[in-house]
DRENDO-1510 file (C-alpha; in Angstrom, 1 decimal, always signed):
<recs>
REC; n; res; u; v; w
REC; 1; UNK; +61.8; +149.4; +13.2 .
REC; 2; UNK; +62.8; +146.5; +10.9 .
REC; 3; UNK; +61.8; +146.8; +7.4 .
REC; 4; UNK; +58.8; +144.8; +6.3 .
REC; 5; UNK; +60.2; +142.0; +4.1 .
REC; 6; UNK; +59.0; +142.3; +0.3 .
REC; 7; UNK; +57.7; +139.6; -1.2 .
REC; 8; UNK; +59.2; +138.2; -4.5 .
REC; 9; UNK; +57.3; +139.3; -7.7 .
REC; 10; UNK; +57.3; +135.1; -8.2 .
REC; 11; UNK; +54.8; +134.8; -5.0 .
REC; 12; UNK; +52.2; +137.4; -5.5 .
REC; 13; UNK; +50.1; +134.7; -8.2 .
REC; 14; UNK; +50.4; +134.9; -11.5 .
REC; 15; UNK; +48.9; +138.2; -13.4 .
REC; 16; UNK; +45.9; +137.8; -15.7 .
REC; 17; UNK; +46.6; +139.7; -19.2 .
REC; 18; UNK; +44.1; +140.0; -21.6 .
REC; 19; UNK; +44.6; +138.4; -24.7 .
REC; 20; UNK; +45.9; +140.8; -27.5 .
REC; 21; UNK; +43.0; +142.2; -29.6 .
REC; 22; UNK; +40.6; +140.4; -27.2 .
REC; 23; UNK; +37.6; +143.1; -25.3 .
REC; 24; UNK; +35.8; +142.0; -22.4 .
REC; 25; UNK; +32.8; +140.2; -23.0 .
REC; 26; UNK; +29.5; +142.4; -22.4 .
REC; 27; UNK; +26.6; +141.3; -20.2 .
REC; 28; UNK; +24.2; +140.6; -22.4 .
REC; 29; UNK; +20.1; +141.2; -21.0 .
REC; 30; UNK; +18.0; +138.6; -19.4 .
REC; 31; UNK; +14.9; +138.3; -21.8 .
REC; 32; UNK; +11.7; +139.2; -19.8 .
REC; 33; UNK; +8.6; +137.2; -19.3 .
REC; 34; UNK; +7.3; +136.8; -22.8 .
REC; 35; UNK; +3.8; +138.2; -23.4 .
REC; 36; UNK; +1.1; +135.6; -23.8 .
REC; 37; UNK; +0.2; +134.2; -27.1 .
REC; 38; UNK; -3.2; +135.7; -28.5 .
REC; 39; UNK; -5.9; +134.3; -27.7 .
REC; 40; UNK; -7.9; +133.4; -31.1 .
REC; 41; UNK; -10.5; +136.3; -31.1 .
REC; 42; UNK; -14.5; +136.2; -30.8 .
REC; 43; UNK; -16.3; +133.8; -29.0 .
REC; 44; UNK; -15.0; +131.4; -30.3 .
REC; 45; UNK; -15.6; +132.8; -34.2 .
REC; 46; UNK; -13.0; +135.3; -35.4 .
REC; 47; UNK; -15.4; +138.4; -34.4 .
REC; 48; UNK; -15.0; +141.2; -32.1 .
REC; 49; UNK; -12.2; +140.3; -29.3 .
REC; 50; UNK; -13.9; +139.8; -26.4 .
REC; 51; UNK; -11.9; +138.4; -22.4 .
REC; 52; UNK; -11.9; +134.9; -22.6 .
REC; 53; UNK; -13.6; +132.7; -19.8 .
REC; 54; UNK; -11.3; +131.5; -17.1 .
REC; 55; UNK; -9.4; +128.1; -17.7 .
REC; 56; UNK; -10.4; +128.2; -21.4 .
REC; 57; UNK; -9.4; +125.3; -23.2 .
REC; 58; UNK; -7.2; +126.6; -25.8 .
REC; 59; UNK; -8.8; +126.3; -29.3 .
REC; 60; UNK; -6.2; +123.6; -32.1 .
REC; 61; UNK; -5.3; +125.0; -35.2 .
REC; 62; UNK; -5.7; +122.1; -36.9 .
REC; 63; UNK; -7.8; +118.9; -36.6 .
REC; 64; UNK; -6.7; +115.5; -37.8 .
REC; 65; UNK; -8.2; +113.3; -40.4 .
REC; 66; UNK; -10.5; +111.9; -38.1 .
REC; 67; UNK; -12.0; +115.1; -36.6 .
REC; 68; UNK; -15.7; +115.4; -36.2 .
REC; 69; UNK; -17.3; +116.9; -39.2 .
REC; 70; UNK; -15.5; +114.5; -41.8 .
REC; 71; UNK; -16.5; +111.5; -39.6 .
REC; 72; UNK; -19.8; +112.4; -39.3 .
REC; 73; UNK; -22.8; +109.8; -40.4 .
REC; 74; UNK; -24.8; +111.2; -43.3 .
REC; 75; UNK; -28.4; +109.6; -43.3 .
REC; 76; UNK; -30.2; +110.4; -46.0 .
REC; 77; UNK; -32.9; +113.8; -45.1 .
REC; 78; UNK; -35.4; +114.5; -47.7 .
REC; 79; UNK; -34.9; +117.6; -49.9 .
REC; 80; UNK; -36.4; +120.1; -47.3 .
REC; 81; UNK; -34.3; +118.9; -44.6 .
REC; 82; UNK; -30.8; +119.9; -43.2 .
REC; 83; UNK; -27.9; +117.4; -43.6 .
REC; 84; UNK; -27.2; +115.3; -40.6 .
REC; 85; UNK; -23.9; +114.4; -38.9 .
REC; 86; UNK; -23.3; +112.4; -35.8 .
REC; 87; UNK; -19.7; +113.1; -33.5 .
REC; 88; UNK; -19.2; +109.9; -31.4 .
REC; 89; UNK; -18.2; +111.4; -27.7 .
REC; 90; UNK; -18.6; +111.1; -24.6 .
REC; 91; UNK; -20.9; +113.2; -22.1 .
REC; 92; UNK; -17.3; +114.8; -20.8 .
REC; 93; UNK; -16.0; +114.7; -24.0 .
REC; 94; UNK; -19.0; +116.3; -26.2 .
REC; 95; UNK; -18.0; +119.7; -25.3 .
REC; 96; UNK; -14.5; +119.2; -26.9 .
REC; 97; UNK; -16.0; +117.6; -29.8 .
REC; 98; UNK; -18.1; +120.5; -30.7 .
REC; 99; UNK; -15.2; +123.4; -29.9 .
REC; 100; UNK; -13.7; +121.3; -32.3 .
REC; 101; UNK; -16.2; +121.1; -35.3 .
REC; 102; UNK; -16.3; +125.1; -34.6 .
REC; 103; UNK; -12.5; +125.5; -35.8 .
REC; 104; UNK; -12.9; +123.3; -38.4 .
REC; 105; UNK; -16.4; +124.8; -39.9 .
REC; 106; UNK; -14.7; +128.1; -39.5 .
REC; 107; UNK; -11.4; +127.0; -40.9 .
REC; 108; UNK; -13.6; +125.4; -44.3 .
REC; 109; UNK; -14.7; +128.8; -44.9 .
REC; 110; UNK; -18.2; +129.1; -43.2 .
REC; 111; UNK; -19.0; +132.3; -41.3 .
REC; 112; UNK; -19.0; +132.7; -38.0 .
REC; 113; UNK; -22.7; +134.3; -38.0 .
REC; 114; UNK; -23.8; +130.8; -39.5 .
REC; 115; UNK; -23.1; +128.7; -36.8 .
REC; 116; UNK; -25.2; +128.3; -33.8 .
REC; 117; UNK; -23.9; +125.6; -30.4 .
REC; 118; UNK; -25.8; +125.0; -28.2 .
REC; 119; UNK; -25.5; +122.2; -24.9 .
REC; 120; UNK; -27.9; +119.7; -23.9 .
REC; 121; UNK; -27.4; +119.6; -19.9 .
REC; 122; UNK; -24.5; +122.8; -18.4 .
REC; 123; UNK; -24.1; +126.0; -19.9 .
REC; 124; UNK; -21.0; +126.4; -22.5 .
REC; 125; UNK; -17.8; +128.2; -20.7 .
REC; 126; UNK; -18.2; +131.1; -23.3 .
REC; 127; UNK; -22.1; +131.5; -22.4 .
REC; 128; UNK; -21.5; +131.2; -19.1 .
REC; 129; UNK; -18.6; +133.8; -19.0 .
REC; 130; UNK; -21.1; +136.2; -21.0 .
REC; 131; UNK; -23.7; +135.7; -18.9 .
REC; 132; UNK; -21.7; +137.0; -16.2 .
REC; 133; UNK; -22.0; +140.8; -17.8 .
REC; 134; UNK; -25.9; +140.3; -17.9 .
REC; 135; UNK; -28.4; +138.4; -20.0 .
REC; 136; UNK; -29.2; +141.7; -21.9 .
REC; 137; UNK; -25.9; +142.1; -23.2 .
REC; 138; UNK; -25.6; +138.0; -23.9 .
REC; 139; UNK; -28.7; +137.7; -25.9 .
REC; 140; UNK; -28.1; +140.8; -27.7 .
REC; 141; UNK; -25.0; +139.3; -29.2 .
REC; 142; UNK; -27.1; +136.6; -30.2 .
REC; 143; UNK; -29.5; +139.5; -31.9 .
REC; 144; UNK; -26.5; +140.7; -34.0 .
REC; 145; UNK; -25.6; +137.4; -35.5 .
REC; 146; UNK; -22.3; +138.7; -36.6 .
REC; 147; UNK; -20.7; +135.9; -34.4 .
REC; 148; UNK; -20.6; +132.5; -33.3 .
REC; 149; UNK; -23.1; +131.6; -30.2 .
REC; 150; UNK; -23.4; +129.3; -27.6 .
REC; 151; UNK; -26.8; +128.8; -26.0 .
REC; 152; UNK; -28.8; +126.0; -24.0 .
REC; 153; UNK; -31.2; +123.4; -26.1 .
REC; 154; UNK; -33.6; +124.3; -22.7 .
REC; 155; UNK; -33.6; +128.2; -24.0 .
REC; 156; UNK; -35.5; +126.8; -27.7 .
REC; 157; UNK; -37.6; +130.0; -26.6 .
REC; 158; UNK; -35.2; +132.8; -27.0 .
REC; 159; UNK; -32.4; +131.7; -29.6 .
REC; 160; UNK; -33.2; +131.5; -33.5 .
REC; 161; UNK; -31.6; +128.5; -35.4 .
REC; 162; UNK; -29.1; +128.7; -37.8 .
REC; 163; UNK; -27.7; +127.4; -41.2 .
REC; 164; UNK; -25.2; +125.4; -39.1 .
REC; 165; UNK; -26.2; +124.3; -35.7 .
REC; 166; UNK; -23.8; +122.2; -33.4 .
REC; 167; UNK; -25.5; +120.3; -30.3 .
REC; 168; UNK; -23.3; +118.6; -27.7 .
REC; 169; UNK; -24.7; +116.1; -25.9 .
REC; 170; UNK; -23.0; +117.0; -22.4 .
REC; 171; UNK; -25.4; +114.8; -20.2 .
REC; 172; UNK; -28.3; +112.4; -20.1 .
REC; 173; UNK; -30.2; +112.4; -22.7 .
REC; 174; UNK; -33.5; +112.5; -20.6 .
REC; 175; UNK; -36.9; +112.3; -22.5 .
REC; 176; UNK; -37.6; +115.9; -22.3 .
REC; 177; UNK; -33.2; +116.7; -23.8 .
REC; 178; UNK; -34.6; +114.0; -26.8 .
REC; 179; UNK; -37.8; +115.9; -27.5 .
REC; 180; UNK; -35.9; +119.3; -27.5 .
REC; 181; UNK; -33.1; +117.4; -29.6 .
REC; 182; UNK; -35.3; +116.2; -32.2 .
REC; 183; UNK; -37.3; +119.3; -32.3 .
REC; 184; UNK; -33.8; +121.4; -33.1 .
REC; 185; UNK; -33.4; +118.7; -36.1 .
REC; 186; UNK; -36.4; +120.2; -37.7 .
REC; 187; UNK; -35.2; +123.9; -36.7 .
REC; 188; UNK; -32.1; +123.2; -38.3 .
REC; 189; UNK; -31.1; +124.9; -41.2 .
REC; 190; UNK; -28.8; +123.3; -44.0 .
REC; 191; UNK; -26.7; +121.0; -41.3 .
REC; 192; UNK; -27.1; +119.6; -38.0 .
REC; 193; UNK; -24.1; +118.3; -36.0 .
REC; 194; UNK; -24.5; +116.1; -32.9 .
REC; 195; UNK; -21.9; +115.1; -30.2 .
REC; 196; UNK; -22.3; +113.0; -28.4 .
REC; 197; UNK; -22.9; +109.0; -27.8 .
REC; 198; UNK; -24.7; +107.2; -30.9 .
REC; 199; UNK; -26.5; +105.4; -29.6 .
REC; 200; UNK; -28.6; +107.9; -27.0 .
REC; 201; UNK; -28.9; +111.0; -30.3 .
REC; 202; UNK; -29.4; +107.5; -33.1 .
REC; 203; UNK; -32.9; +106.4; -30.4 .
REC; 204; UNK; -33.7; +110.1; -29.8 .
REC; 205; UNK; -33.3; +111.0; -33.4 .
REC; 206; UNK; -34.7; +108.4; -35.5 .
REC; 207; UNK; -31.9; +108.6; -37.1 .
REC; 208; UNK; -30.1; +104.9; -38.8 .
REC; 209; UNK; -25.9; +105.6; -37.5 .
</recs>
């Protein structure tokens, strides 16, 4: 049998040497899926943690100059009467507005317990999502008043007013949502914030914008 040829130490590709004082790099980890921020607690106060509702709009943590509560109107109330403010929105919009005016009345140093929302026309997503465990349970948070709450201007029967109640003005102003709006103006306690367009709240309300 003939001899295999050998090949030349020239043609077998040139040898890779590590460089002197040089270690193979090490693998480092692929990060996992990061956990997802937390969710500001309470509803939307900073109370108890409670699930949010589904496709929450995620609160800001800060509001620019021209947010609602320092653009409000001011008309003058007599001595017995709560301050008035006035959030130019839109129907779609008035929602937002009054999330809003939550962070920053919370952010100024008011307590959660003070502050009552409520919605002229579709429940608030928070409402609704509590309603989903039972009207018991979603009242009786109401009852403990340790927490922000959102409620309906149509349930005037079963919610007590607050130092600081927020109204937003998310559809027609009818003439029975302007009789139930002006009648939360003299439920009001110390300030009462409207969202919602001017000139539907400043002919429901009396009220010179």
């Amino acid at each position: 049998m003939p001899e295999e040829p050998q090949i030349p130490e020239s043609a077998q590709g040139p040898r890779v040497t590590p460089a002197a004082g040089r270690t193979a790099p090490t693998p480092r980890p692929v990060p996992g899926p990061r956990s997802a921020a937390t969710p500001r607690p309470g509803s939307p106060g900073r109370g108890p943690a409670r699930p949010a509702p589904p496709a929450q709009r995620p609160r800001p943590t800060s509001l620019t100059p021209a947010a609602p509560v320092s653009a409000g109107q001011q008309p003058p109330e007599g001595p017995a009467g709560p301050k008035f403010q006035l959030i130019p929105a839109s129907a779609n919009g008035a929602v937002a507005a009054a999330d809003e005016t939550v962070d920053l009345l919370l952010d100024s140093g008011r307590a959660p317990g003070d502050i009552l929302v409520l919605t002229t026309c579709e429940p608030h997503p928070w409402a609704a999502h509590e309603l989903s465990f039972g009207e018991a349970a979603y009242w009786a948070q109401h009852d403990a008043g340790d927490d922000v709450f959102f409620a309906r201007t149509a349930d005037a029967d079963r919610w007590n007013s607050r130092s600081v109640v927020v109204v937003a003005v998310d559809g027609d102003l009818d003439d029975t949502a302007a009789r139930v709006l002006s009648d939360v103006r003299g439920r009001a306690g110390a300030l009462l914030i409207v969202c919602g367009d001017p000139q539907k709240i400043n002919s429901a309300l009396g009220a010179g914008v």
